[in-house]
Backbone as CSV, one residue per row, in Angstrom:
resi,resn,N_x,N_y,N_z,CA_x,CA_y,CA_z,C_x,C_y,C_z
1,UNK,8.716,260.164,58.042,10.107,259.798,58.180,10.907,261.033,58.575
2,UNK,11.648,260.640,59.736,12.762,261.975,60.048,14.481,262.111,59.612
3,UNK,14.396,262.916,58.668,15.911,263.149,58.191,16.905,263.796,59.473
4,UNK,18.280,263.280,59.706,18.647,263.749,60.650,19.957,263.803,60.176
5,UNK,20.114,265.289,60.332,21.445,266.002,59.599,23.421,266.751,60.898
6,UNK,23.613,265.804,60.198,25.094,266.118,61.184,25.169,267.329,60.704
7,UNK,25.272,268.214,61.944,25.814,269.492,62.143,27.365,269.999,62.447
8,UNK,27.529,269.582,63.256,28.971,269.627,63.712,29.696,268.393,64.550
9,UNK,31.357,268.341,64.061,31.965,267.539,65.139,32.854,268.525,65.631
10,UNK,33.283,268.479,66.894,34.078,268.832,67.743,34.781,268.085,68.306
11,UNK,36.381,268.213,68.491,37.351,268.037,69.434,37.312,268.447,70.788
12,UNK,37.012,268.007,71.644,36.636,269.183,73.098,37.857,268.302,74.098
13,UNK,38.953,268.467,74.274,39.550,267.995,75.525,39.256,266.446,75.707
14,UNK,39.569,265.806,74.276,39.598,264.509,74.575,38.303,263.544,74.338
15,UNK,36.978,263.952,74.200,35.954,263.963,73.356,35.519,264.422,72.085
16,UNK,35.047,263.604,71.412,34.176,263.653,70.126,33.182,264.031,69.926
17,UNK,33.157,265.414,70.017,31.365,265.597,70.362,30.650,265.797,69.023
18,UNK,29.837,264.818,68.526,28.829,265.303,67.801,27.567,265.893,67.628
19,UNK,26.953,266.688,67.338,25.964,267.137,67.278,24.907,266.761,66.041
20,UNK,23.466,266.382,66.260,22.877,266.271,65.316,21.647,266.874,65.807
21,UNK,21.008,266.822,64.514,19.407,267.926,64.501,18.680,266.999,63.465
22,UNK,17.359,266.811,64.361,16.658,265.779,63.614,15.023,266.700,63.088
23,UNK,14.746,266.941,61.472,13.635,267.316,61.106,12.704,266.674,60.977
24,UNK,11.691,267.159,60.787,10.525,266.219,59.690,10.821,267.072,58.193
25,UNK,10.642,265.946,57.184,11.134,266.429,56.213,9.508,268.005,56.080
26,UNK,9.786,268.963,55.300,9.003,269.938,55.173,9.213,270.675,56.528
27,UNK,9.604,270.705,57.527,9.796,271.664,58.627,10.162,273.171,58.013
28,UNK,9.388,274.172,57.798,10.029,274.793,57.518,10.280,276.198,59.032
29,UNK,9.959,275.575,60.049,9.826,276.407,60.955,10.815,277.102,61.283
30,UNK,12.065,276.165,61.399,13.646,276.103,61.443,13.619,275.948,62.998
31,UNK,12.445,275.215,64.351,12.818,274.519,65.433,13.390,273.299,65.247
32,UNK,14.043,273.024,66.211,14.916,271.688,66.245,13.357,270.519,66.686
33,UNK,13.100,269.747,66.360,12.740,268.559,66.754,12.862,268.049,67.869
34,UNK,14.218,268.078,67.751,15.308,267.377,69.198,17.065,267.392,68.387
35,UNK,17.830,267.585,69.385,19.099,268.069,69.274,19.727,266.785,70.191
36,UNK,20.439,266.649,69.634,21.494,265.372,70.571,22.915,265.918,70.179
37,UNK,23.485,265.628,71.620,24.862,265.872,71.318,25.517,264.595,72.439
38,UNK,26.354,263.732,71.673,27.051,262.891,71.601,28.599,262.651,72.027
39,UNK,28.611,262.097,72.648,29.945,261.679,73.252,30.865,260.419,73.016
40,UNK,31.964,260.232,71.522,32.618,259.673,71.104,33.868,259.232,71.922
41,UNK,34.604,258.175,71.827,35.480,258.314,71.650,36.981,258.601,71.174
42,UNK,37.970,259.389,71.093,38.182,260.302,70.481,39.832,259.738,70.542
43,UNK,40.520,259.929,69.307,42.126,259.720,69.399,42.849,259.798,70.634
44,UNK,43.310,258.872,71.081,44.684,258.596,72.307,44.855,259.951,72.202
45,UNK,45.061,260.699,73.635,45.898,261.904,73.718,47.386,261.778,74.491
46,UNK,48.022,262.598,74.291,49.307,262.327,75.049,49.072,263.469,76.513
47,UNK,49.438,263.041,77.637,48.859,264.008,78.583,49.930,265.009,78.723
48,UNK,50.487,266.056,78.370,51.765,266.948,78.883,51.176,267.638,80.099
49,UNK,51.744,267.290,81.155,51.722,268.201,82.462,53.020,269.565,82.965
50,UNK,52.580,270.309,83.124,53.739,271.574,83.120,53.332,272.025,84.625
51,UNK,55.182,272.401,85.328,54.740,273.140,86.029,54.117,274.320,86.304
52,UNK,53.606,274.714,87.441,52.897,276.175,87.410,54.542,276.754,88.383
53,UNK,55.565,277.689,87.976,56.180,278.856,88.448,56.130,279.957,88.817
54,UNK,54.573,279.990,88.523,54.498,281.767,88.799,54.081,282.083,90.386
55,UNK,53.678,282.862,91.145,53.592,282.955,92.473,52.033,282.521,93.063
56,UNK,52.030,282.418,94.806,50.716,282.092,94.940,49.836,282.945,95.818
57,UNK,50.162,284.072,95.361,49.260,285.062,95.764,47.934,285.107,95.002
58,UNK,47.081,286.193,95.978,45.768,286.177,94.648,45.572,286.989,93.720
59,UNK,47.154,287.412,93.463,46.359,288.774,92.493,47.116,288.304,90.943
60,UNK,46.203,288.848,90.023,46.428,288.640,88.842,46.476,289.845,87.572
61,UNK,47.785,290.018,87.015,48.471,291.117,86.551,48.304,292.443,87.571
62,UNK,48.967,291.849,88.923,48.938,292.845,89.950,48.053,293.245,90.737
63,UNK,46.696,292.656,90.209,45.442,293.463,91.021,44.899,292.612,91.517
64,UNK,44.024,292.506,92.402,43.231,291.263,93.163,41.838,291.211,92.329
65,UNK,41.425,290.585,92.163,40.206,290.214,91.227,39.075,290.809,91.904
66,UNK,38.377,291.243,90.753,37.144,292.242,91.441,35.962,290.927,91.685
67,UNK,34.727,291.266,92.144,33.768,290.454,92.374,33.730,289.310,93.332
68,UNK,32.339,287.750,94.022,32.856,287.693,94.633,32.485,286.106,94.064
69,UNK,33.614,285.755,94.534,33.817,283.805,94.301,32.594,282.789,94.155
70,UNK,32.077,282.399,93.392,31.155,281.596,93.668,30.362,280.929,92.152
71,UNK,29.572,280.196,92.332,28.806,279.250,91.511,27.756,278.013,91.771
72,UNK,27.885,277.475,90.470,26.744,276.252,90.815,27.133,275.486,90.187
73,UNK,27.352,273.991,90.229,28.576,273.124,89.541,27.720,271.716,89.038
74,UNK,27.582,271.231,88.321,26.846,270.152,88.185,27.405,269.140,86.845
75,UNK,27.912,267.772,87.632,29.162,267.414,86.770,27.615,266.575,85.560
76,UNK,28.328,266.580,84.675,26.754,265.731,83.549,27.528,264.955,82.939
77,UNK,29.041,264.543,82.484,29.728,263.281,82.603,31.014,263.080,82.985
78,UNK,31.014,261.991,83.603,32.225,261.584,84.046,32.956,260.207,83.553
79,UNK,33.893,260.175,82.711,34.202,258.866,81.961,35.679,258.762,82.399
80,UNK,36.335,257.396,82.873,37.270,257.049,82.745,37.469,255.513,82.124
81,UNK,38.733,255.831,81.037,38.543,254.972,79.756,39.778,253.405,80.530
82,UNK,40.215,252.412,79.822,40.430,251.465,80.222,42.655,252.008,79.986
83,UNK,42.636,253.217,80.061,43.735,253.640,79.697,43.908,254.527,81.123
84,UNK,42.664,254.357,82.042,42.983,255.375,83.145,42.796,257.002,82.718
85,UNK,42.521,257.438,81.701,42.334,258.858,81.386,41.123,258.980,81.547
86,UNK,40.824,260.083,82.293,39.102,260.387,82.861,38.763,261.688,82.044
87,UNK,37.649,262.042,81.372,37.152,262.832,81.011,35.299,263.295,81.747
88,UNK,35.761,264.722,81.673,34.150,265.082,82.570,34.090,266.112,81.580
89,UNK,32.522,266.248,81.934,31.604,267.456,81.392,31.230,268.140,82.386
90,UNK,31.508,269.484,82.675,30.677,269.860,83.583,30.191,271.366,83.710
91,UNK,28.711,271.751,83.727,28.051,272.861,83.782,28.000,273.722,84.982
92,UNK,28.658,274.716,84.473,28.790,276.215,85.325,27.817,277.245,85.181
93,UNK,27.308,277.311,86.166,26.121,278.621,86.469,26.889,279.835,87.513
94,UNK,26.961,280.947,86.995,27.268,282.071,87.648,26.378,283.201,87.704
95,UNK,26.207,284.099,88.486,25.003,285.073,88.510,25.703,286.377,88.615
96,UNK,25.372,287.465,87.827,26.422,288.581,87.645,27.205,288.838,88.979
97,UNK,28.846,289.394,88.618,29.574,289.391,89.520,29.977,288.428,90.712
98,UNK,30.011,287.573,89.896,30.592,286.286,90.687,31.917,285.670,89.313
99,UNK,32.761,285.077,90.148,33.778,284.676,89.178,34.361,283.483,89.948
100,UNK,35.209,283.088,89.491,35.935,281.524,89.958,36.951,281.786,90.721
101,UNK,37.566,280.510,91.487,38.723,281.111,92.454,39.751,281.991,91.566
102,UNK,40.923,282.397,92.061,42.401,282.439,91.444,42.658,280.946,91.547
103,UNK,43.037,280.182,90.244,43.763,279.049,90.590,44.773,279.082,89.167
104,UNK,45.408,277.534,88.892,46.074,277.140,87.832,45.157,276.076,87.136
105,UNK,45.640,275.244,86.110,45.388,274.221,85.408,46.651,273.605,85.349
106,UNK,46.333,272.205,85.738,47.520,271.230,85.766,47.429,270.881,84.574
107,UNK,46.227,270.766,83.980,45.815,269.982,82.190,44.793,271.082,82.102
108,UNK,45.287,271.303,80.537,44.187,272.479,80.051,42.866,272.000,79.697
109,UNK,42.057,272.753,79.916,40.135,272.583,79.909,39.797,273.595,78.904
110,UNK,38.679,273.124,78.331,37.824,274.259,77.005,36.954,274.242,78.016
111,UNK,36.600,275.406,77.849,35.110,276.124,78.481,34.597,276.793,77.115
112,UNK,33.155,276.060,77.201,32.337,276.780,75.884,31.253,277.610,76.794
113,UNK,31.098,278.599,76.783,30.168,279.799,77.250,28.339,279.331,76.620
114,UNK,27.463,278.958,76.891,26.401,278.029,76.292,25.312,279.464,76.894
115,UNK,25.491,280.624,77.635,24.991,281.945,77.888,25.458,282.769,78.354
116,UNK,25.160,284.145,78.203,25.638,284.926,78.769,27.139,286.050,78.678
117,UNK,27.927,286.441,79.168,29.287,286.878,78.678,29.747,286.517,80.021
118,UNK,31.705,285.897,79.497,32.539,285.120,80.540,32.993,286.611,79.731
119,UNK,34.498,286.833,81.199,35.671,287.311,81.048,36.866,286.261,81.580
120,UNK,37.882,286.161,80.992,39.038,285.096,81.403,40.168,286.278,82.099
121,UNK,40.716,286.198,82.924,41.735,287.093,83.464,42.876,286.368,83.538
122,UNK,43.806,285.982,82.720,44.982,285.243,83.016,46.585,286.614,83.030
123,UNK,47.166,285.869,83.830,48.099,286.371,84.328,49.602,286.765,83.267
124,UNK,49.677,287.992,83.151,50.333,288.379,81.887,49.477,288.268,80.633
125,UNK,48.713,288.356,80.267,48.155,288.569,79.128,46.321,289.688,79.539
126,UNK,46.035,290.190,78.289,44.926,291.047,78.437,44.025,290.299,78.966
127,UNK,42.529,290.990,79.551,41.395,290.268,79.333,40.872,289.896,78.415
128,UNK,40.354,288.338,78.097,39.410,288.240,76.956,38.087,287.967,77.693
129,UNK,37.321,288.086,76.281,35.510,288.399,76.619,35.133,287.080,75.555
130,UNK,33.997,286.407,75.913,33.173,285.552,75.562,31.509,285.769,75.398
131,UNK,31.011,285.517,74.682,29.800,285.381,75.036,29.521,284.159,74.376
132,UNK,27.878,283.698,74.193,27.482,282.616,74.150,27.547,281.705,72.825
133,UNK,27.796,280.439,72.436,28.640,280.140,71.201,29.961,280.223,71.177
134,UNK,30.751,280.612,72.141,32.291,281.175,72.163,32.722,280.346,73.130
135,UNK,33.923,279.925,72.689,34.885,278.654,73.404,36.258,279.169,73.494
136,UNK,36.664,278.722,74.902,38.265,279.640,75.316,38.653,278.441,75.465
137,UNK,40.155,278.259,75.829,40.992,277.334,76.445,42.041,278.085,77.532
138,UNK,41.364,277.300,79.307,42.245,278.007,80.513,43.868,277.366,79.859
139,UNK,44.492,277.625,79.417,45.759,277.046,79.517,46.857,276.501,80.898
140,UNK,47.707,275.686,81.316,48.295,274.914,81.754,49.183,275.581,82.685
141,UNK,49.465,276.045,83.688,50.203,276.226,84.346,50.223,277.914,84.431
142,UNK,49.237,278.578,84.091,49.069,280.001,83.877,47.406,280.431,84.817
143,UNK,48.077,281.446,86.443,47.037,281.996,87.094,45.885,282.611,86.059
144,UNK,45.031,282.800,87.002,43.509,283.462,86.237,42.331,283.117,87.414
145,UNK,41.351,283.821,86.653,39.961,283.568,86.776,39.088,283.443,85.349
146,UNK,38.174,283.265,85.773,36.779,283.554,84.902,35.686,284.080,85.853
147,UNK,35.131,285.331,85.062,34.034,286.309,85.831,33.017,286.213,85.314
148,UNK,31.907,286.728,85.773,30.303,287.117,84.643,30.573,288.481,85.272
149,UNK,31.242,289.114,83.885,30.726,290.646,84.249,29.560,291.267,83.412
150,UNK,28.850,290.340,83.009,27.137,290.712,82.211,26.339,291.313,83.185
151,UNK,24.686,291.233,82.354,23.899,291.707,83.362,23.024,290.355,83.578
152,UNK,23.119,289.449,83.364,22.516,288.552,83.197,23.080,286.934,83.217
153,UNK,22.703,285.568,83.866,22.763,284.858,84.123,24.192,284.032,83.293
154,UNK,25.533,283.701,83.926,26.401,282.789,82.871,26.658,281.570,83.091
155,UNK,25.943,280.655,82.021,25.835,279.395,81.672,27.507,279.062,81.034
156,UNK,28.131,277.383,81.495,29.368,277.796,80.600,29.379,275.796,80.894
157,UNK,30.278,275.412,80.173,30.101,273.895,79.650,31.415,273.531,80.060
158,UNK,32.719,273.016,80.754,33.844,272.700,81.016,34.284,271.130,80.493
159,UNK,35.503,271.087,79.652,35.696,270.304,79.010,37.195,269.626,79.741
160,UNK,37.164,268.565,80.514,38.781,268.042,81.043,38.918,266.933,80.746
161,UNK,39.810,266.526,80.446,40.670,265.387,80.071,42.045,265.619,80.926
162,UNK,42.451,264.128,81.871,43.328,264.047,82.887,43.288,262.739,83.303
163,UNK,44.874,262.256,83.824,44.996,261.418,84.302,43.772,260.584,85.440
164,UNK,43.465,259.896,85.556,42.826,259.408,86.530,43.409,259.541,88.133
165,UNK,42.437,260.215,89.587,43.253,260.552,89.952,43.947,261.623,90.083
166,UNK,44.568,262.248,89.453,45.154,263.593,89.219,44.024,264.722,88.970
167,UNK,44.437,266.392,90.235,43.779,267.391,90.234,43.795,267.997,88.786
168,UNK,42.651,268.540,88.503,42.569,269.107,87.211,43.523,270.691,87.352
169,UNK,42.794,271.113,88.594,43.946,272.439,88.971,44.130,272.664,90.471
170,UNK,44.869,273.697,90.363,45.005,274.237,92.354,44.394,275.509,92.522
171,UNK,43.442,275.327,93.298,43.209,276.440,93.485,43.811,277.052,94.704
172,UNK,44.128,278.694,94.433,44.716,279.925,95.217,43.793,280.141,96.391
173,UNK,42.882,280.259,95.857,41.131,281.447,96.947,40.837,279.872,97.608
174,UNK,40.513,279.618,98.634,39.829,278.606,99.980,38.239,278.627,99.304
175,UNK,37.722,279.365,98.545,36.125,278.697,98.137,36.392,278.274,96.866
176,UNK,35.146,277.811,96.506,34.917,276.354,95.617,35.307,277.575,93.907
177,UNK,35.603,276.737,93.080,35.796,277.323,91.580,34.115,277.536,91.331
């Protein structure tokens, strides 16, 4: 018989994510069995959309972003509920020194970092650093990027909730986020 123990719930941008870990009882190995993570439905959100005011150049707290644009994008869900609000999952692969356009967020997204170290560069505020287990929020109407300035491969999980229809953000830079 397999005991299967809730680990965590999460709020992620409009999802319920649960996580569970299923043993055999006596495991004392401490491998997972199998890991499921789950996709609830999650309390009505109210959508606040804000404008973006700040300018549309590419530079951010004055400087143009080092490294060069690029990724690997692979959406793993896409739900829109009977309320018209669409929620996606979607996995980001970056390979050192590559980072995302300059853009905005029309609706804010969690990015959970799942390897590697992210840097976030938003506009007026410091850099923050991530590594793996570590969850940011791009906030709403505020320029940036996200970089891999590691030495090694960055895995990262994107969490949106948005109107149906409606761009999640704009991007500044002509290549892909």
């Amino acid at each position: 018989m397999k005991v299967t123990r809730l680990l965590a719930g999460l709020m992620v941008s409009g999802l319920l994510f649960a996580c569970s870990s299923t043993h055999a009882p006596g495991d004392t190995d401490g491998n997972d069995d199998s890991v499921t993570l789950t996709a609830v439905p999650a309390p009505k959100l109210k959508m606040d959309q804000q404008a973006y005011n700040g300018s549309d150049d590419l530079k951010v707290n004055g400087e143009t972003p080092y490294g060069k644009v690029g990724g690997k994008f692979k959406t793993l869900l896409k739900q829109t509920d009977k309320n018209d609000i669409t929620r996606t999952v979607t996995e980001i692969t970056r390979e050192p020194g590559y980072r995302s356009s300059v853009h905005y967020m029309n609706y804010a997204v969690t990015t959970c970092v799942t390897k590697g170290e992210a840097t976030m560069e938003l506009d007026g505020k410091e850099p923050q650093y991530f590594t793996a287990g570590q969850c940011f929020i791009m906030p709403v109407g505020v320029k940036g990027y996200v970089a891999n300035d590691g030495k090694g491969v960055l895995k990262m999980l994107d969490y949106n909730t948005f109107p149906a229809g409606e761009d999640t953000m704009v991007m500044l830079e002509s290549s892909k986020h």
